[in-house]
C-alpha positions as CSV (number, residue, x, y, z in Angstrom):
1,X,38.6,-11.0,37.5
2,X,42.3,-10.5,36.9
3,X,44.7,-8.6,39.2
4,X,44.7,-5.4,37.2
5,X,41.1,-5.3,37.7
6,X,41.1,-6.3,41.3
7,X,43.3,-3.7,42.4
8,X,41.6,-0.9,40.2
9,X,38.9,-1.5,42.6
10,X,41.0,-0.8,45.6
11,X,42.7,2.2,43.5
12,X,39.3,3.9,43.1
13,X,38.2,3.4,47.2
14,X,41.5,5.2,48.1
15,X,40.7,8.0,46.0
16,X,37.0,8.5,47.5
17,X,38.1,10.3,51.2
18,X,36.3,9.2,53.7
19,X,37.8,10.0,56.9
20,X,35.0,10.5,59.3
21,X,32.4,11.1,56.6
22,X,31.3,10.5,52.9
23,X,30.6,7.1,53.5
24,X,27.7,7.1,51.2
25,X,29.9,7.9,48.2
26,X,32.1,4.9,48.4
27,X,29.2,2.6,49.0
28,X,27.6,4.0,46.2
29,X,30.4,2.9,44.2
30,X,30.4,-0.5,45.8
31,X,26.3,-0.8,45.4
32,X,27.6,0.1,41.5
33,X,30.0,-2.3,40.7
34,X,28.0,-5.5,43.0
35,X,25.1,-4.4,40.2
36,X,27.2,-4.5,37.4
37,X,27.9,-8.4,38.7
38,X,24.0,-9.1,39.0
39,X,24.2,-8.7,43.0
40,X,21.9,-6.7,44.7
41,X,23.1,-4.6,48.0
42,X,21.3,-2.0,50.5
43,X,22.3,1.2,51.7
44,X,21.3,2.4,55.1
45,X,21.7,5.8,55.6
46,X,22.8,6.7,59.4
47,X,23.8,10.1,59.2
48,X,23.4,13.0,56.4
49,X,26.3,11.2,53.8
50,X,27.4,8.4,55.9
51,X,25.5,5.1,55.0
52,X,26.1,1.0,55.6
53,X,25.5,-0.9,53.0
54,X,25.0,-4.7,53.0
55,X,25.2,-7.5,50.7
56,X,23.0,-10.9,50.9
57,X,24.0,-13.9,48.8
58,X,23.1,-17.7,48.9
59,X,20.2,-19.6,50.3
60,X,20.0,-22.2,53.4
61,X,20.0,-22.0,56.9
62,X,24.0,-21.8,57.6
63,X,24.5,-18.1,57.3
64,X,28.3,-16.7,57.7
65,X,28.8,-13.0,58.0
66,X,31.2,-10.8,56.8
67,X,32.5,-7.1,58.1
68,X,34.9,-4.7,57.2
69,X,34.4,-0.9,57.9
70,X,34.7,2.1,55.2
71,X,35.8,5.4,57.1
72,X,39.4,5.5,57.4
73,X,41.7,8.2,60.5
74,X,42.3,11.4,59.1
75,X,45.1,11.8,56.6
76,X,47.3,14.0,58.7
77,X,50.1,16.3,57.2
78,X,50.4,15.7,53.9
79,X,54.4,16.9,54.2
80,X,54.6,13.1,56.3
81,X,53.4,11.3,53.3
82,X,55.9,10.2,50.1
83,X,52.7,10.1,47.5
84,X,49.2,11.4,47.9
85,X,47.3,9.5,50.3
86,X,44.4,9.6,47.8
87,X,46.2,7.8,45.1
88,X,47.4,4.7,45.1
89,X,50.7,4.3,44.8
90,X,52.9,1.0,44.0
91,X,56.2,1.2,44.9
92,X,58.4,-1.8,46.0
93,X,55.7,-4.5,46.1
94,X,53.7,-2.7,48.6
95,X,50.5,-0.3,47.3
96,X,50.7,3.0,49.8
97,X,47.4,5.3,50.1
98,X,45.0,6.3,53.4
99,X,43.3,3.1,54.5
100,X,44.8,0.6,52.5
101,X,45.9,-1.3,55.6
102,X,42.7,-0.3,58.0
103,X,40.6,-1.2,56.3
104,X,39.8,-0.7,52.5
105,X,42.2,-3.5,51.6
106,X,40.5,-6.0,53.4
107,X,36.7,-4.7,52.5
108,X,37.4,-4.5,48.5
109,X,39.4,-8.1,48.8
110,X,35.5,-9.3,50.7
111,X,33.6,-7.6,47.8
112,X,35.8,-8.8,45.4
113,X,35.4,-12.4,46.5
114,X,31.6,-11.9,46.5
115,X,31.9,-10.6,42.9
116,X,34.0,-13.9,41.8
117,X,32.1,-16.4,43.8
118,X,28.5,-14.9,41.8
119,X,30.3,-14.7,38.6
120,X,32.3,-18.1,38.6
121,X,28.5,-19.7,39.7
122,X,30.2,-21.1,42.9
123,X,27.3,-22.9,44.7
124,X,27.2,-21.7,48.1
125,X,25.4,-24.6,50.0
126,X,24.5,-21.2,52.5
127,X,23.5,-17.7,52.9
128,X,26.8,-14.6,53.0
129,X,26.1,-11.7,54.2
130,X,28.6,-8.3,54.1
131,X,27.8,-5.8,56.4
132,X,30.2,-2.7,55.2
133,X,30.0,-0.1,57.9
134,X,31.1,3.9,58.1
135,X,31.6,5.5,61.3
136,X,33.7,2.5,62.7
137,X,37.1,5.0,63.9
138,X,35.4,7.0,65.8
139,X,32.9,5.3,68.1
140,X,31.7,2.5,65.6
141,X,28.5,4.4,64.8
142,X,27.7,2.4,61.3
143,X,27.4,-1.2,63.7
144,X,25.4,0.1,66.2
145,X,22.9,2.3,63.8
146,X,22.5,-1.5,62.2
147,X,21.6,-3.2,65.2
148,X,17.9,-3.5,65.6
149,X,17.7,-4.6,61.5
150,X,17.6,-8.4,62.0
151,X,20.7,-8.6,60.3
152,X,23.2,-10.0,63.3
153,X,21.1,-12.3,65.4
154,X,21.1,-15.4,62.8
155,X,24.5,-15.1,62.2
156,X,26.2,-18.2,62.7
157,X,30.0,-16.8,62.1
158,X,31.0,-13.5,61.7
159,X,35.0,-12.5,59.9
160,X,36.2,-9.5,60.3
161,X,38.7,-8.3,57.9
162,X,40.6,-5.8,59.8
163,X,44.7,-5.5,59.8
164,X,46.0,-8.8,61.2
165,X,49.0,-9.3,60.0
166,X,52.6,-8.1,61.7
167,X,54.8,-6.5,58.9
168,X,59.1,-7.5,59.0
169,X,60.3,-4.1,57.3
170,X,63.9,-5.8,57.8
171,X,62.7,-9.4,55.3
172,X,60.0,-7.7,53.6
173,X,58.1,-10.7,54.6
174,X,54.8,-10.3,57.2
175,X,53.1,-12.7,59.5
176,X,49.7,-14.2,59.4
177,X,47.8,-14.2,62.7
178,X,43.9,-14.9,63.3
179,X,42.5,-13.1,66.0
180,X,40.1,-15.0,68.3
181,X,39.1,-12.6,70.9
182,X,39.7,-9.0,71.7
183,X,39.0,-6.7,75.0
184,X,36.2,-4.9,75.8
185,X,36.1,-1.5,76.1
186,X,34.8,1.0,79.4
187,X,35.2,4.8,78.9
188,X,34.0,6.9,81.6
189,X,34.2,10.2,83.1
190,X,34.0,11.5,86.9
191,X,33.4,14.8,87.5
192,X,33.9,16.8,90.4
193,X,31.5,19.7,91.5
194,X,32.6,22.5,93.9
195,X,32.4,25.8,94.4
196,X,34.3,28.6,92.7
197,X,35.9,31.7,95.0
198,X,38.5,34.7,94.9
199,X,41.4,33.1,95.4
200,X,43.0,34.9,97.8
201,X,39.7,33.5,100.3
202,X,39.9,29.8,98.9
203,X,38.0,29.1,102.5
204,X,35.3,30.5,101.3
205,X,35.1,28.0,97.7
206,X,35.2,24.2,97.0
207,X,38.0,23.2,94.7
208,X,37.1,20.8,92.4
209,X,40.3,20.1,91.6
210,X,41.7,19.5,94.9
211,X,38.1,16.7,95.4
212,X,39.2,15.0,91.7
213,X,42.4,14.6,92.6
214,X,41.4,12.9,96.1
215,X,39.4,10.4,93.6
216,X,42.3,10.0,91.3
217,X,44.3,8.6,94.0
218,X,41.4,6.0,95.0
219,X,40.6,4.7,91.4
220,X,44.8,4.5,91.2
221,X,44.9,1.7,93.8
222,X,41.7,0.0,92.8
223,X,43.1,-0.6,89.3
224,X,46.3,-1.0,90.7
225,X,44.9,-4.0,92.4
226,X,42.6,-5.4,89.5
227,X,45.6,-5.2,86.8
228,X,46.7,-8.1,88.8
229,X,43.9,-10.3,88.0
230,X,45.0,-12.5,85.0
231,X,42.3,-13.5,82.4
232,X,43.3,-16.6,80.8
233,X,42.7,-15.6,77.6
234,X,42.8,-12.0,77.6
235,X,45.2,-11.4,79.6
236,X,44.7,-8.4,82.2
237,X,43.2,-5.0,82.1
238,X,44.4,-2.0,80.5
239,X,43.6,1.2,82.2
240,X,44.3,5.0,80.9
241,X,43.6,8.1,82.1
242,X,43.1,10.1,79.1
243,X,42.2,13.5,79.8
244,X,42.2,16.0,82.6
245,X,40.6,19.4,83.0
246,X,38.9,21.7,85.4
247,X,39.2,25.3,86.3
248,X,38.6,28.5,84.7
249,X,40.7,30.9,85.2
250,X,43.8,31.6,87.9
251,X,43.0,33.5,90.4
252,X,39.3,31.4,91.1
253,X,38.8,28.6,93.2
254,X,37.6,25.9,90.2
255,X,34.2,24.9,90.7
256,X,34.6,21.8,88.2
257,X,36.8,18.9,87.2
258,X,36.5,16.2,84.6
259,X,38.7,13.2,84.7
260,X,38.2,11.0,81.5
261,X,39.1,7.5,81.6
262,X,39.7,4.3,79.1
263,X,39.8,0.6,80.1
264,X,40.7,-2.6,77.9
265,X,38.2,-4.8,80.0
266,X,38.3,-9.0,80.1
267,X,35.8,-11.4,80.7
268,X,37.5,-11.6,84.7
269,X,37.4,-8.0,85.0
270,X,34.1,-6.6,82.3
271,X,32.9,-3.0,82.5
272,X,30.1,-3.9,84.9
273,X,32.4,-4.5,87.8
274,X,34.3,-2.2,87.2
275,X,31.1,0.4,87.4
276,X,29.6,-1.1,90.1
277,X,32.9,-0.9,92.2
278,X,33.7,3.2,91.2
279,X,30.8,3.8,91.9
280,X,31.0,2.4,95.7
281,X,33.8,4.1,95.5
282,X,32.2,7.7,94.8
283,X,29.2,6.8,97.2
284,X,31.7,6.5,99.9
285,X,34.0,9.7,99.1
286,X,30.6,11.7,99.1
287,X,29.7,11.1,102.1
288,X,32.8,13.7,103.3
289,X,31.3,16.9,103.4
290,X,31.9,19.3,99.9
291,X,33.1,16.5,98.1
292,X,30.7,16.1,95.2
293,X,31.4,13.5,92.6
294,X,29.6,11.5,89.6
295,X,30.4,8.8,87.3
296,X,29.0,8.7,83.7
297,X,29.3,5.7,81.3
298,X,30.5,6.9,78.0
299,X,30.9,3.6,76.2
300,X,30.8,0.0,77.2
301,X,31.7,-2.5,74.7
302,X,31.9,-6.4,76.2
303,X,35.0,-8.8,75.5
304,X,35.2,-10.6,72.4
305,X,36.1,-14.1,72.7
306,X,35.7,-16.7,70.5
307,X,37.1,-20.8,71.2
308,X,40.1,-22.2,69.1
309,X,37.8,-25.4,68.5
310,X,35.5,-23.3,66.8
311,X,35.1,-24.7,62.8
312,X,35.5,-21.0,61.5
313,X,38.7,-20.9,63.5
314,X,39.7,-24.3,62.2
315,X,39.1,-23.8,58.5
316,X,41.2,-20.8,59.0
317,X,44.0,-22.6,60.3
318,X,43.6,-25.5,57.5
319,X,43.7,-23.1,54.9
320,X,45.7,-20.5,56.2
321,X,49.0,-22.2,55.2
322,X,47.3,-22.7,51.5
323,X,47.3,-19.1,50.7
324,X,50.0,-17.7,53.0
325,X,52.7,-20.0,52.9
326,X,53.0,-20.0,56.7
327,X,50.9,-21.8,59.8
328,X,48.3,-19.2,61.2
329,X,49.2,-17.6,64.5
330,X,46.0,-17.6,67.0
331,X,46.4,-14.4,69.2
332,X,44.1,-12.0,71.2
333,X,44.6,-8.3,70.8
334,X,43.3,-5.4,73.1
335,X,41.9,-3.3,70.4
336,X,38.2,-3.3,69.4
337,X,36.4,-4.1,66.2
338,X,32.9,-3.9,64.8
339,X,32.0,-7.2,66.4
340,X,32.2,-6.2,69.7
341,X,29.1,-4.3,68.9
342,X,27.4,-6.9,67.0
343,X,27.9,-9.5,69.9
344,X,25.0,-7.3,71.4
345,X,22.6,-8.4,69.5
346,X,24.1,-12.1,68.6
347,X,26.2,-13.1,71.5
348,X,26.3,-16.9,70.3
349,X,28.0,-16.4,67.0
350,X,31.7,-17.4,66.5
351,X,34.4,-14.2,65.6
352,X,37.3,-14.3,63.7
353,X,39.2,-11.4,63.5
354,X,41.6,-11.9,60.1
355,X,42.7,-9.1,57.3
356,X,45.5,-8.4,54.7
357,X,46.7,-4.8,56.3
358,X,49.2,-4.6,58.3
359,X,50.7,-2.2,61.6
360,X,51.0,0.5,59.3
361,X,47.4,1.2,60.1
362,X,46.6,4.7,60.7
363,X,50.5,5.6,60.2
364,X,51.5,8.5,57.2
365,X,52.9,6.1,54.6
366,X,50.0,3.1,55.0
367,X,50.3,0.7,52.6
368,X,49.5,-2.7,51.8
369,X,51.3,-5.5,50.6
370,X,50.2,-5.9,46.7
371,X,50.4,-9.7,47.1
372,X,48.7,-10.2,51.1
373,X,45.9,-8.1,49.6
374,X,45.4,-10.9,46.2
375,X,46.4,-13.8,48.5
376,X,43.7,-12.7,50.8
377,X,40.9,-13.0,48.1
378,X,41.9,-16.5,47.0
379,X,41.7,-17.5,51.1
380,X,38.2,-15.7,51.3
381,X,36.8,-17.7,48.4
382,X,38.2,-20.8,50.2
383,X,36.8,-19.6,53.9
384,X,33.2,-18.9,52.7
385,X,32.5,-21.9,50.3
386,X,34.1,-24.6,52.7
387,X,32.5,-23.0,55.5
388,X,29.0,-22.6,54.0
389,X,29.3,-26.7,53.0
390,X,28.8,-28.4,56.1
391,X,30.0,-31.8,54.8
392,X,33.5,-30.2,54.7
393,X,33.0,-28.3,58.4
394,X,32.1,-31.6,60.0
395,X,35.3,-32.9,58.5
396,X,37.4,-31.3,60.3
């Protein structure tokens, strides 16, 4: 496949909108074009027009997984963006459109690979096996629908092909990092039950308000105390409260109050413990008379963490240089992936986190660099064959 063809793939994913939904139609057009290269794929629907679809290849017992997710953020004004986020535009080197960076570029560059490596009759010496996901922006809904499928748990390395590379708008040049662990995640919510009133009698009501914020300044110097625990890899935690609201109306006494709160975990400080100690927390503050407070788990994702001595994290770094031109950079990053879902299900399975986008991910503008995105299929090829021969991984 030549580069005009390559990147008329990516051309016709940018055009099919899929911000949040309509999933299905791009991998329909995926499921199309794998076909017209004699490989098979399957959808799996998860909700009405949002599917997965996945892509098996190879035989053997040494199976390497591959992930990149479909839905992209919403557009945004268009009056922020120089060309139509739908089309893609090339201008300067760089090809702009929603999700080329996050994370169509890296997806079409996997599929792309797959296409060559059937249609060059590349002997695999293994099993591939894409899993292209939908719903992964908002909650990573595609992933967890999969789960269950026997599709993770004999994974024996899983790439993810999200944005990791650091743009230089000032050189035009970017840098190449491979990402070997990532935080989890906690979202929770406490709520605060009291009593509404006139509130000219507030004596005779339980403000909710008043009790959440009581609670606020407790969870404030418990994770102003754990923030100073230092993961070795990971770094320390990152807590945000996120949204506030309570009350009805002005001249009541609110009955409720909802604090919502996100937390980058680590593996020092993981959701768990951080639950277990709010929760003492709240069982404490409730013994005071009208105070009334609950904790709900909205999502709890675990840390991601994969060692440098791993041979998926090797080959990357051997052949990193190869494609790039540059050594690979080994870095964590607090931001969550697909993977941190699928390490439910396979928790054994060695994570590399390494794609052609860029930090102009979910910016007005997004774009890709025209030559990270080819250079990154070349790599691919070279990161699934010499992974999948275990002659060459025992070699290094």
């Amino acid at each position: 496949m030549n580069n005009v063809e390559r990147i008329s793939i990516l051309e016709k994913s940018i055009s099919i909108k899929t911000d949040g939904h309509n999933e299905q139609e791009l991998a329909e057009y995926f499921k199309k074009i794998l076909k017209d290269h004699n490989i098979e794929s399957t959808e799996i629907p998860f909700a009405t027009g949002r599917s997965n679809l996945i892509v098996s290849m190879g035989h053997g017992d040494r199976i390497l997984g591959l992930t990149g997710h479909m839905d992209t953020v919403n557009i945004g004004p268009l009056s922020d963006w120089k060309s139509d986020p739908l089309v893609l535009t090339d201008m300067d080197g760089k090809l702009f459109g929603r999700g080329t960076s996050d994370m169509k570029g890296g997806l079409v560059a996997l599929i792309i690979a797959l296409i060559e490596i059937k249609d060059e009759g590349i002997d695999l010496g293994g099993q591939i096996r894409l899993l292209a996901t939908g719903g992964e922006e908002k909650g990573q809904l595609g992933s967890a629908s999969l789960l269950g499928h026997q599709l993770i748990s004999d994974l024996d390395a899983l790439i993810v092909a999200e944005p990791s590379r650091l743009s230089n708008p000032k050189s035009g040049k970017s840098t190449q990092f491979a990402i070997f662990g990532q935080n989890g995640v906690l979202d929770f919510e406490i709520i605060s039950k009291g009593k509404s009133a006139h509130s000219s009698m507030p004596e005779l009501g339980i403000n909710a308000i008043d009790n959440l914020q009581e609670y606020m300044n407790q969870q404030k110097n418990y994770f102003d105390h754990m923030v100073q625990i230092n993961d070795s890899v990971l770094g320390k935690i990152i807590p945000v409260n996120s949204i506030i609201s309570g009350g009805e109306q002005i001249n009541s006494v609110p009955s409720y109050a909802k604090l919502t709160t996100k937390v980058r975990t680590t593996t020092m400080v993981n959701a768990n413990r951080i639950i277990s100690d709010l929760e003492d927390i709240i069982s404490e503050m409730n013994k005071v008379a009208d105070m009334n407070l609950e904790l709900n788990v909205l999502r709890q994702l675990d840390p991601v963490v994969t060692s440098k001595d791993s041979s998926i994290i090797k080959l990357v770094s051997l052949y990193g240089p190869e494609f790039f031109k540059q050594k690979i950079t080994l870095r964590t990053v607090a931001g969550t992936t697909d993977a941190a879902t699928f390490i439910s299900e396979n928790d054994g399975m060695d994570i590399v986190q390494i794609g052609p986008g860029n930090d102009s991910s979910h910016m007005a503008n997004e774009y890709i660099f025209k030559q990270d995105f080819i250079d990154y299929i070349e790599f691919i090829k070279k990161i699934i064959v010499s992974y999948l021969n275990d002659e060459l991984v025992k070699d290094i």
